[in-house]
PATOR-782735 format. One line per field, with one value per residue (C-alpha): residue number from 1; residue in one letter; x, y, z; chain. Coordinates in steps of 0.2 Angstrom, whole numbers, padded with zeros to 4 digits. Each point is the difference from the previous one (the first is absolute). Layout:
<recs>
seq = (NUM	...)
type = (a	...)
x = (X	...)
y = (Y	...)
z = (Z	...)
mol = (A	...)
</recs>
This chain:
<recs>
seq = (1	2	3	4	5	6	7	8	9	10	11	12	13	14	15	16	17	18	19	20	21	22	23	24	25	26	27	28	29	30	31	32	33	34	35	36	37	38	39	40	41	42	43	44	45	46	47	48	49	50	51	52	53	54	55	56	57	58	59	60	61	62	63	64	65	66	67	68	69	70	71	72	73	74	75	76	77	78	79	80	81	82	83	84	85	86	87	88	89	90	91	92	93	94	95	96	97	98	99	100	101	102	103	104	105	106	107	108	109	110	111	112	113	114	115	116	117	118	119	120	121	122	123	124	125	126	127	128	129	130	131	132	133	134	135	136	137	138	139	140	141	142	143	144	145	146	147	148	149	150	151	152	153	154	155	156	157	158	159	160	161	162	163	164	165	166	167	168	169	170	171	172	173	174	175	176	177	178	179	180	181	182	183	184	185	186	187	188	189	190	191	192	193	194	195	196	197	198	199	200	201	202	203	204	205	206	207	208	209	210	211	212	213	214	215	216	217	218	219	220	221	222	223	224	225	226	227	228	229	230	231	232	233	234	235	236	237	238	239	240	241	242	243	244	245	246	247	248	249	250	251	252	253	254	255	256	257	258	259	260	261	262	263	264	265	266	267	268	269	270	271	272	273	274	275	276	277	278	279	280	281	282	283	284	285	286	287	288	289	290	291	292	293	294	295	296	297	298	299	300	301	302	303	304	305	306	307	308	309	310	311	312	313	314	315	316	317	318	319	320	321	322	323	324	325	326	327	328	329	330	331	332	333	334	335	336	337	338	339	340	341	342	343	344	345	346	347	348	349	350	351	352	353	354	355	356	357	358	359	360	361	362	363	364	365	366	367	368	369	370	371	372	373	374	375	376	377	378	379	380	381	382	383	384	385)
type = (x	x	x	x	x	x	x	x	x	x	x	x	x	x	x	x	x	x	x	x	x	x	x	x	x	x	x	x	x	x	x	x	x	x	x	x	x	x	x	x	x	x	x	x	x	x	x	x	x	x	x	x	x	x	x	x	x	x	x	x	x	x	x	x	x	x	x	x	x	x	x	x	x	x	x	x	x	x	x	x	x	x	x	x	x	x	x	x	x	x	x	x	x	x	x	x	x	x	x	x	x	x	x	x	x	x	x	x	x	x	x	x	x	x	x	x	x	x	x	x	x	x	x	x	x	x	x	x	x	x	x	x	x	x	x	x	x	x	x	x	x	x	x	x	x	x	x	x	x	x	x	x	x	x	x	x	x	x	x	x	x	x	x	x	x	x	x	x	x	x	x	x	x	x	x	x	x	x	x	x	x	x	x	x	x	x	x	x	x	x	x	x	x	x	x	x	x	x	x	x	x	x	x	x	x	x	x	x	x	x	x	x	x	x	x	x	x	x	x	x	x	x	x	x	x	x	x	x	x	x	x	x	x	x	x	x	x	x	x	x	x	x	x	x	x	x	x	x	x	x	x	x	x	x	x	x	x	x	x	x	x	x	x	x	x	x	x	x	x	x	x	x	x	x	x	x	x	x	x	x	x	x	x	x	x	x	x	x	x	x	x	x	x	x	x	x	x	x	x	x	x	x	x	x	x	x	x	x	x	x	x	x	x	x	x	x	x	x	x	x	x	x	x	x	x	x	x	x	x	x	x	x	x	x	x	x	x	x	x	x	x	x	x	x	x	x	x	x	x	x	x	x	x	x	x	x	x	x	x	x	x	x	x	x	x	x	x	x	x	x	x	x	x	x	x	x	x	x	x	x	x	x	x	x	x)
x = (0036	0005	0000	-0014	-0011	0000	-0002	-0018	-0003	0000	-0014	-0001	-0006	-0006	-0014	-0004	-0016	0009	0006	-0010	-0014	0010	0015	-0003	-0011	0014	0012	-0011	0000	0017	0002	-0012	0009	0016	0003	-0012	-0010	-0018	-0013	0000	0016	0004	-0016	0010	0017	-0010	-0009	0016	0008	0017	0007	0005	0007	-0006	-0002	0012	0013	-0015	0011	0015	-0007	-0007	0020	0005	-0015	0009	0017	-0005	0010	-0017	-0009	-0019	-0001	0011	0007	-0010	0012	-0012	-0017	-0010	0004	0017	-0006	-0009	-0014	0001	-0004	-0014	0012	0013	-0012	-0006	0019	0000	-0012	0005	0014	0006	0006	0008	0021	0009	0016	-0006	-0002	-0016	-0003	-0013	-0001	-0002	0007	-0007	0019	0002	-0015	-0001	-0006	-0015	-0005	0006	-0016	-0011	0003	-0001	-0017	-0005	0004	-0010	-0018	-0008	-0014	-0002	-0003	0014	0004	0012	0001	0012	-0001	0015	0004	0008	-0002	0008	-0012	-0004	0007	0016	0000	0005	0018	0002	-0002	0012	0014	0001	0001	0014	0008	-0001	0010	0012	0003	0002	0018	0018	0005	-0017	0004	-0007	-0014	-0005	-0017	-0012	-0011	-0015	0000	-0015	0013	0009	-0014	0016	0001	0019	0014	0009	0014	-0003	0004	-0016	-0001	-0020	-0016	-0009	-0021	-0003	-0018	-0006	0011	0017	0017	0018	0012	0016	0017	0006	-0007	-0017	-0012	0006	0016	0005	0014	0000	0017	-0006	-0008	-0009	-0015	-0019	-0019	-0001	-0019	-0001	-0014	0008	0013	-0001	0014	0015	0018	0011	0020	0014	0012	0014	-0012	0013	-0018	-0002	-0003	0005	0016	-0001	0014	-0010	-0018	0007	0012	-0012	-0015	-0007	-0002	-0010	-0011	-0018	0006	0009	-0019	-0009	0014	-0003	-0022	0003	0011	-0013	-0018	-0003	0003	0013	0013	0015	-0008	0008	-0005	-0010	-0007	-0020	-0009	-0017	-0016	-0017	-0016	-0001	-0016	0005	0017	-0007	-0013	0013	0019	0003	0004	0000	0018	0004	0017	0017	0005	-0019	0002	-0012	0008	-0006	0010	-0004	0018	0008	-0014	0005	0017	-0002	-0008	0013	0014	-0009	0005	-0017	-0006	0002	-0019	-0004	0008	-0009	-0016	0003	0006	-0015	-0012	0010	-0003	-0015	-0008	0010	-0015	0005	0011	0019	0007	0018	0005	0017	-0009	0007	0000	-0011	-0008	-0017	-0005	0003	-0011	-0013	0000	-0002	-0011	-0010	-0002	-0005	-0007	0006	0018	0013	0017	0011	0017	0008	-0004	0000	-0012	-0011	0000	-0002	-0016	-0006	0001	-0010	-0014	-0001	-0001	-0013	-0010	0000	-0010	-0012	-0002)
y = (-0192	0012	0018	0007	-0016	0005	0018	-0005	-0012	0007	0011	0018	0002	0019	-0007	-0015	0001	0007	0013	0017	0004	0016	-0006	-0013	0013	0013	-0012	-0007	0018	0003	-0014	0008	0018	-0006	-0016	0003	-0015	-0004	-0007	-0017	-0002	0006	-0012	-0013	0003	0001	-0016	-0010	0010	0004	0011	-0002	0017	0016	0015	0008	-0010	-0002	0013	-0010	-0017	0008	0006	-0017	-0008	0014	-0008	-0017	-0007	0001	0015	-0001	0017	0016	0016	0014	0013	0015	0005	-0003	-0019	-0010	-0015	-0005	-0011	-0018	-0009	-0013	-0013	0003	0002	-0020	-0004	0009	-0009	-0019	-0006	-0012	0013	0009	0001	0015	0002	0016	-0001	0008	0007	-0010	0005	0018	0009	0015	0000	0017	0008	0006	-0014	0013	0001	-0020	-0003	0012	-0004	-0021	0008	0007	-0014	-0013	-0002	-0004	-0012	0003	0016	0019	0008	0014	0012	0012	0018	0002	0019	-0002	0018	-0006	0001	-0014	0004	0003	-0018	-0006	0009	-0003	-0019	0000	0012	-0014	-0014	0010	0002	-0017	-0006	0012	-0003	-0017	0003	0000	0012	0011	0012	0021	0004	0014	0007	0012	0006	0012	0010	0009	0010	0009	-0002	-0008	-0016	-0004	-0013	-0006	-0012	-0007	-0017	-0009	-0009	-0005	0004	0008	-0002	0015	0006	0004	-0006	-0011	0010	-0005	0006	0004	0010	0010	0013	0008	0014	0010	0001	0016	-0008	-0015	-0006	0002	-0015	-0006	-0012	0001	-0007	-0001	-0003	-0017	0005	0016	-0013	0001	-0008	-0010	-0006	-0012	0010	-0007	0002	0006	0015	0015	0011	-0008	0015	-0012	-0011	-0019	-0003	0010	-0012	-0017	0003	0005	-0012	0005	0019	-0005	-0013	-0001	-0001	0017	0008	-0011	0008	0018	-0002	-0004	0011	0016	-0001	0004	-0011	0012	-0007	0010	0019	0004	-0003	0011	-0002	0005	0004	-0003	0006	-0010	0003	-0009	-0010	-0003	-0005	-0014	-0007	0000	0003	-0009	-0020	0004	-0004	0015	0000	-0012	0022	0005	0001	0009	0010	0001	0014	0018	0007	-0014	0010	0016	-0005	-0003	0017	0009	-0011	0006	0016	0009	0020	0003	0008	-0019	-0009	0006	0000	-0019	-0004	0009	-0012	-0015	0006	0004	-0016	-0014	-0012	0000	-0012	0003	-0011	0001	-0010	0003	0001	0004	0017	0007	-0016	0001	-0015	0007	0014	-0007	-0013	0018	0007	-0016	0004	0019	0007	-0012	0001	0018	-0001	0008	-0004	0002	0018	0000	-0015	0008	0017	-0014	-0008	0018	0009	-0017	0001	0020	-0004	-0013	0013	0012	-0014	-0001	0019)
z = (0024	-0012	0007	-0013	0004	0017	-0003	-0009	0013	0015	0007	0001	0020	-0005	-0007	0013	0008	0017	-0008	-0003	-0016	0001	-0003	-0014	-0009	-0001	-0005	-0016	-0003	0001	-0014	-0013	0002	0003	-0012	-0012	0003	-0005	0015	-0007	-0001	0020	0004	-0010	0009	0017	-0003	-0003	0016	-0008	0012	0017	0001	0013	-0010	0006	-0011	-0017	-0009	0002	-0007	-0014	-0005	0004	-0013	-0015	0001	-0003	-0014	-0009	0009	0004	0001	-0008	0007	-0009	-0005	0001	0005	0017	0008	0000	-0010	-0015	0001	0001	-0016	0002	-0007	0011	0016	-0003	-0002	0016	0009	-0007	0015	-0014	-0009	0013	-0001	0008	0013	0004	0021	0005	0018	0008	0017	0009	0014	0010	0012	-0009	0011	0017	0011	0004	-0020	-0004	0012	-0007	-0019	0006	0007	-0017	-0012	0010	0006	0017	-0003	-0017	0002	-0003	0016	-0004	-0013	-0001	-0013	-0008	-0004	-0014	-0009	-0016	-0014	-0010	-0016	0009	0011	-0015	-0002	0019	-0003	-0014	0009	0015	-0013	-0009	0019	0005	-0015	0001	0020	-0006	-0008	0008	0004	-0002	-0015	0003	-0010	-0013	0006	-0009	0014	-0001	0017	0006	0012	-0013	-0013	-0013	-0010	0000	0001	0016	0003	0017	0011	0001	0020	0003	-0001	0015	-0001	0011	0004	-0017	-0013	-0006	0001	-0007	0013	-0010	0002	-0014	-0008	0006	-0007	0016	-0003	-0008	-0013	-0009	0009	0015	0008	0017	0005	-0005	-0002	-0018	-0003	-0008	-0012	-0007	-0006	-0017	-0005	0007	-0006	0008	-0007	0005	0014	-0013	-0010	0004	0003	0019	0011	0014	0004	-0002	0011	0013	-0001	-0003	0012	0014	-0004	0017	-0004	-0013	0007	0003	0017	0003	-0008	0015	0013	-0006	-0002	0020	0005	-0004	-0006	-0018	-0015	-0009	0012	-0010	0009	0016	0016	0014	0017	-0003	0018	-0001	0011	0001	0009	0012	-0005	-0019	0008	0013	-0013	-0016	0004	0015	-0001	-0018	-0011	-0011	-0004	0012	0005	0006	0017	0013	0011	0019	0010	-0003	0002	-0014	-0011	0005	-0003	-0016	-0004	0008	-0011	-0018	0002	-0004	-0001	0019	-0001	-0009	0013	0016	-0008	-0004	0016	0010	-0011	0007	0018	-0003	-0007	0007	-0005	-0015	-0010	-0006	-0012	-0009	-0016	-0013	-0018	-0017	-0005	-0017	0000	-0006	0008	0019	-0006	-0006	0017	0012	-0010	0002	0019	-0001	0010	0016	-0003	-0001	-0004	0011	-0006	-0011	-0003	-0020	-0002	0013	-0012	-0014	0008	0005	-0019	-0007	0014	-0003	-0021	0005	0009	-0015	-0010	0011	0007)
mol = (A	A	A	A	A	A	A	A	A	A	A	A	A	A	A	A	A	A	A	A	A	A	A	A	A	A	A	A	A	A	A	A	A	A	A	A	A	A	A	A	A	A	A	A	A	A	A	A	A	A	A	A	A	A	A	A	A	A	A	A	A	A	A	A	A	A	A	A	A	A	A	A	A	A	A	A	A	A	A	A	A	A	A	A	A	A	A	A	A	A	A	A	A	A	A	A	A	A	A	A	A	A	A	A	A	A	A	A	A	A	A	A	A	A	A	A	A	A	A	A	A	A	A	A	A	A	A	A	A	A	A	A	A	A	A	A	A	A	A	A	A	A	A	A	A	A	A	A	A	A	A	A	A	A	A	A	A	A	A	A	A	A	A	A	A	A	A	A	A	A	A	A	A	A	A	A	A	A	A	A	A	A	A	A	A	A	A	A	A	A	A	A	A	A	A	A	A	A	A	A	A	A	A	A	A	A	A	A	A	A	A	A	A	A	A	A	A	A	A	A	A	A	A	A	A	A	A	A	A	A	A	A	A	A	A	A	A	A	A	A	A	A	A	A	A	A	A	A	A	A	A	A	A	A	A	A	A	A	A	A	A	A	A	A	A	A	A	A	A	A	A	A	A	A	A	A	A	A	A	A	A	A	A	A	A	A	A	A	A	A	A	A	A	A	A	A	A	A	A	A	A	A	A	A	A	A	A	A	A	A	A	A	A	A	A	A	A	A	A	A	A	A	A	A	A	A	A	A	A	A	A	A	A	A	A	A	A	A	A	A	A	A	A	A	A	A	A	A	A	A	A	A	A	A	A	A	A	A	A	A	A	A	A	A	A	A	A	A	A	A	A	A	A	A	A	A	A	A	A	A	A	A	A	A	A)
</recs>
């Protein structure tokens, strides 16, 4: 059977009756915004079952429908959407299998082996109903507004084409950062996209809004929706800040991998910061009902004896009048609960997770975060005094 026959016979199981109202009514939506497509004519795709597809890999398909030999639908070159809308000639010449001739080789099946086993579960859990009926719902804190989603889907299409090409070419970038307040170019080694906690990240090496010269190059999160524009360039362009010889030669340094190793090694998502031993206090209460039996980070570690505490203390080399007062505490209230975890240093991301515990955590070590978390909690005070 010809490849575009199956693709417009086979059903699309999102919209089955065991999968989720929620999910089948966001993915209509998605259409109309997306693809520019009337309701009739989704109610018309949907009643032939075209697609057996998640849709996680729509996007994907819809590419694969514009390079046909005579395309269904057409790459728009500006304006909000990728594609044009779908003539009503061409969507009957669409949905008549005895007209259907293509090579093209369209995914039909997918795969969740890129998850955790722990999420793989949850997200079999989610797309399928028990008895006819939904029983799992998770939010997703996605912060990005929706006039920006947009830009973010396109910037991971853009990615996924150019990761597709041997060897993977550097990339031109013009990136609006909120840290520097500055829209400007960046040359930079694209390696994967991280969805952490609130939003979609490239993480790159090259050149960086920190950096204080444009020749000067390391690893960063680029926000994926202050992506404005990107730029495959070639390995040859004489204006590389970084050596070719020095990436293609060490394809492990550069490696979705190596990012993985270093987000384990300390907690914090900007795994290029350096790393520091944090020592933290709990109340005891707040410790027993939240902390403990609880997985933080592969380094949070509770630790039991009193002198190893101590120990520590005495190794950070504090204000002598800091130091005894700290240790006095400890022996004072043994109750309560000491734990120690390496986290990436000036990343806002640890900040905002302690401050989420105030008040039933302190940091005691390392003394500068502790002077960090103190002048926040003394500014807080001032709004509220």
């Amino acid at each position: 059977m010809p490849q575009k026959e199956l693709f417009v016979r086979r059903s699309l199981y999102l919209v089955f009756d065991e999968f989720s109202d929620w999910l089948r009514d966001n993915f209509i939506l998605s259409l109309e915004k997306r693809y520019y497509l009337t309701n009739p004519q989704i109610q018309q795709f949907l009643s032939r079952q075209p697609l057996d597809v998640s849709d996680k890999t729509l996007r994907n398909h819809f590419q694969a429908i514009a390079s046909f030999q005579e395309p269904l639908i057409i790459k728009k070159n500006s304006g909000q959407g990728n594609y044009k809308k779908i003539s009503q000639q061409k969507l009957e010449s669409f949905l008549n299998p005895q007209e259907l001739k293509t090579k093209h080789t369209i995914e039909d099946t997918f795969s969740m082996d890129f998850l955790p086993e722990t999420i793989s579960n949850i997200v079999e859990l989610l797309f399928s109903k028990i008895e006819g009926q939904q029983r799992l719902f998770i939010h997703h804190n996605y912060i990005v507004s929706k006039d920006f989603r947009e830009r973010a889907d396109d910037r991971a299409d853009q990615l996924k084409e150019i990761w597709k090409q041997r060897p993977i070419p550097p990339i031109s970038i013009v990136y609006d950062s909120a840290s520097i307040n500055l829209k400007k170019s960046y040359i930079i080694y694209p390696v994967c996209l991280y969805y952490f906690q609130r939003a979609y990240y490239l993480c790159a090496f090259g050149q960086a809004p920190c950096c204080s010269h444009q020749e000067d190059t390391q690893w960063y999160n680029y926000r994926l929706e202050r992506i404005e524009e990107i730029q495959a360039l070639s390995w040859d362009n004489s204006q590389l800040p970084f050596s070719k010889t020095d990436i293609l030669e060490q394809p492990e340094r550069y490696h979705p991998r190596q990012i993985q190793h270093q987000l384990n090694r300390a907690f914090g998502f900007d795994f290029y910061q350096p790393e520091s031993l944090m020592l933290l206090r709990f109340n005891p209460q707040f410790a027993a009902g939240y902390i403990e039996n609880s997985f933080r980070h592969d380094t949070f570690e509770k630790i039991q004896e009193q002198a190893e505490i101590i120990s520590l203390i005495k190794q950070a080399s504090l204000p002598e009048k800091e130091e005894r007062k700290m240790i006095k505490t400890i022996t004072d209230y043994p109750d309560y609960a000491y734990y120690v975890l390496t986290y990436r240093q000036n990343d806002n991301n640890v900040i905002m997770r302690l401050r989420s515990w105030s008040p039933n955590v302190e940091v005691l070590l390392p003394w500068d975060l502790r002077e960090r978390i103190k002048k926040d909690i003394l500014e807080t005070y001032k709004l509220y005094h």
